[in-house]
N, C-alpha and C positions, 0 to 999 in steps of 0.2 A: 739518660733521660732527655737529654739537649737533642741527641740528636735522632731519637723518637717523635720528639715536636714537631723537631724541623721535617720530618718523614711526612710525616701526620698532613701537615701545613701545605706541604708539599703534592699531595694528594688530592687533597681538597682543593687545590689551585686546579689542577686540574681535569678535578669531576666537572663531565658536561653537562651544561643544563636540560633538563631536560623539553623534549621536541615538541611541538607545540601541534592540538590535535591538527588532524589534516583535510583538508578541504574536500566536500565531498558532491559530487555529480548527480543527480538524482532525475530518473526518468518516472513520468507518473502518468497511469490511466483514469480518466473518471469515468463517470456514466455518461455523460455527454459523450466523451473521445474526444475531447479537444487536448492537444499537448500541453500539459505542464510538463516543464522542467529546469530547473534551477541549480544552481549552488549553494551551499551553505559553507561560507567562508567561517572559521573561528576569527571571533573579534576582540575584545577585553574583558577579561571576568569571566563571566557566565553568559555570556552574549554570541551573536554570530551574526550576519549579515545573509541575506535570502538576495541571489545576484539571479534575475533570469536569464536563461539560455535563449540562442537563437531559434525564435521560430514558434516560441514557447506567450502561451496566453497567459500566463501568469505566471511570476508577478511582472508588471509593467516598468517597476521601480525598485530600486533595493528596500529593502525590510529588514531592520533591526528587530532581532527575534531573542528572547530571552530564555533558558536554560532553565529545566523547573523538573527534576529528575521525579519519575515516579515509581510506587512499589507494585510489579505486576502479583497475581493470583499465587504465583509459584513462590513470592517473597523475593523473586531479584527484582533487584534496582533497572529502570531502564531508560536512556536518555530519550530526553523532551525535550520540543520547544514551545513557547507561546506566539503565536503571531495576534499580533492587536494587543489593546489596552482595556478591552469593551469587558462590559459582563461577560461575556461570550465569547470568545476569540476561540479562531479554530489551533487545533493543537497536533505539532508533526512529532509523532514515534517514531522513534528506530527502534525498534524490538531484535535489533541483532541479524546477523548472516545473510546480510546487505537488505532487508525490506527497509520500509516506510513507509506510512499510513498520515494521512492526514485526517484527523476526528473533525466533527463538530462538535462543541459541548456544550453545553447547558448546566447554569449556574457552579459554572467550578468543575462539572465532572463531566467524563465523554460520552457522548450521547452516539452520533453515529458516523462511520466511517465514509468519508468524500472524496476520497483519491487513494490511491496505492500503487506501489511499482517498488524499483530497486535506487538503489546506489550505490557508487563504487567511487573508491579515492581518487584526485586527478591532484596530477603536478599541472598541469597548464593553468591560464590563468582561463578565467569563463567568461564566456562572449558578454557583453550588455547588451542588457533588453531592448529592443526598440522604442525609442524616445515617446513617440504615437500611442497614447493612452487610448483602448478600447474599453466601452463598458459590457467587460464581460466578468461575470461571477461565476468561475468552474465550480464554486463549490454549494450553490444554489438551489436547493433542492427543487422549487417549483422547473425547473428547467431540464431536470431527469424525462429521460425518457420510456422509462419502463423496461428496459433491456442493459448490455453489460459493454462495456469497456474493456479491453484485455493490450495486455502487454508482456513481450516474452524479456527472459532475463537480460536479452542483448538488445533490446531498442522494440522490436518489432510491433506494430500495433494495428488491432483489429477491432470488429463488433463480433459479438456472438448473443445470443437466447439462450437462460436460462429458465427451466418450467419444473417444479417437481409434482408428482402425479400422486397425489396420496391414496392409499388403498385403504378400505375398513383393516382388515386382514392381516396390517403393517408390514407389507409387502410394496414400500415407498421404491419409486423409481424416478429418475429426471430424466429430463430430457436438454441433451444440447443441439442449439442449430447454430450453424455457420453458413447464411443466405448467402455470400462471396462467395465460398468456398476459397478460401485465403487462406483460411487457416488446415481446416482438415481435407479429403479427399470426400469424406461425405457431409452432407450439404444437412444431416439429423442423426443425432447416435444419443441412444436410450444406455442409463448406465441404471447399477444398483448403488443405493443409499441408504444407510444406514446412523443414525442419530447416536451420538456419542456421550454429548452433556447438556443441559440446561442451567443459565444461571440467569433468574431475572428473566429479561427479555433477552438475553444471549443465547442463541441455538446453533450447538457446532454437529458438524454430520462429517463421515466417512463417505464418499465415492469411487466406485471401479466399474469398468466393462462387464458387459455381457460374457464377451470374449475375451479368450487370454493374450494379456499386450499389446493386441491391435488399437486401444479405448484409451481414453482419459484415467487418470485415480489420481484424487488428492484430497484433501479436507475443504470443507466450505463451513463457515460462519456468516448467521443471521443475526442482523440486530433493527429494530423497533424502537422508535422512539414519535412519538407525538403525532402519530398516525403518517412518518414515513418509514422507510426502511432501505437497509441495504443488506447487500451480500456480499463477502468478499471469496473468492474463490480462487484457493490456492491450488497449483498443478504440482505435485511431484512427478507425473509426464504426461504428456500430450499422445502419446499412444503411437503407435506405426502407422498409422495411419495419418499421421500429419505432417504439413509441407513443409514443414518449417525443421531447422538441424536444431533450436534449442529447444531443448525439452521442460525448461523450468519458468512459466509465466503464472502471471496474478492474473483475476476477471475483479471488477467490480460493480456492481448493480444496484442500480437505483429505483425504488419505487414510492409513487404518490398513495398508493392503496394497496390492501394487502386481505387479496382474497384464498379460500382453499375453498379446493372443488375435490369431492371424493370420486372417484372413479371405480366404477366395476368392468369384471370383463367376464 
């Protein structure tokens, strides 16, 4: 039995602590296009620290951001943060398999989506922000411009046009433009869309090419809230016909008004 204990004792002296979460890199597009990007150090508790990146409009200054885990549709848990103390403070999701969204909310709950990109772990430590406070608000909706933000999984960042063409007939179609042509080879590609679920003012659609693999396909989600709106538009690929070798980028789009025009042909 004695020397059980001591086994025992012995063991336990030497279980590691365990690792403490890891610091994570986060690149983000808005409707503007201006660069956010940041860190989020873990801090004490349920806390973390918001460090911007170089080059990055926000945040200007570290941000103590608090941990407030929420239950998505599906019933899993998915880690949050709070940034601010206000009624309102806007609220950064990870929803898993490196995204992150940053909401705006309204009274407690999320109203609409204001930035989006990825994130990936970093051992290095993250640059600081430049000292030089700008008055800039990336997450301001009077300051949208009616078109999208895009960013691919490894950094890359563009504009693009998002238009969908509604048909009496429900023979919906979008339309993407890329006026650079930065991103694809053609400067307009017409895809098919097809509407998946409705919840509330939530509206999520399927997208894919005309043609096979040359086009874009990925899911987009619309959301509504107090006469704005965004879009967020996920690529599971950017099609052969795009300049770019990653294939997995986010759009995000911001609008002040929210018209449908039915189209015939």
């Amino acid at each position: 039995m004695i020397v059980l204990a001591a086994t025992l004792l012995a063991m336990q002296a030497v279980t590691p602590a365990p690792s403490p979460p890891p610091t994570l890199a986060c690149h983000l597009a808005s409707p503007v296009n201006e660069v956010i990007a940041f860190a989020i150090v873990p801090s004490e508790g349920e806390t973390a620290i918001l460090v911007g990146l170089a080059g990055s409009v926000w945040p200007r200054r570290e941000i103590m951001v608090t941990k407030r885990p929420i239950v998505a549709q599906s019933g899993r848990t998915i880690e949050a943060y709070d940034i601010g103390t206000g009624t309102n403070p806007q609220r950064i999701i990870l929803p898993g398999t490196g995204h992150i969204i940053i909401y705006l909310t309204e009274g407690g709950e999320l109203a609409l989506p204001a930035a989006a990109g990825y994130c990936d772990e970093t051992n290095a430590p993250p640059a600081q922000p430049v000292s030089t406070e700008r008055p800039v608000n990336p997450f301001d909706p009077n300051r949208w411009p009616d078109d999208c933000g895009f960013i691919t999984r490894d950094g890359i960042r563009g504009r693009m046009t998002y238009d969908i063409m509604l048909h009496p007939r429900g023979r919906n179609n979008l339309r993407i433009g890329d006026p650079s042509n930065s991103i694809w080879t053609a400067q307009e590609m017409r895809l098919q869309l097809q509407f998946i679920s409705r919840v509330g003012s939530h509206i999520s659609g399927q997208f894919r090419g005309l043609l096979n693999g040359s086009e874009p396909s990925g899911i987009e989600s619309f959301f509504s809230f107090g006469g704005r709106a965004t879009k967020l538009i996920e690529f599971s690929t950017l099609g052969t016909q795009s300049r770019l070798t990653e294939q997995n980028a986010i759009a995000i789009c911001g609008y002040s008004g929210i018209i449908a025009r039915a189209t015939q042909e």
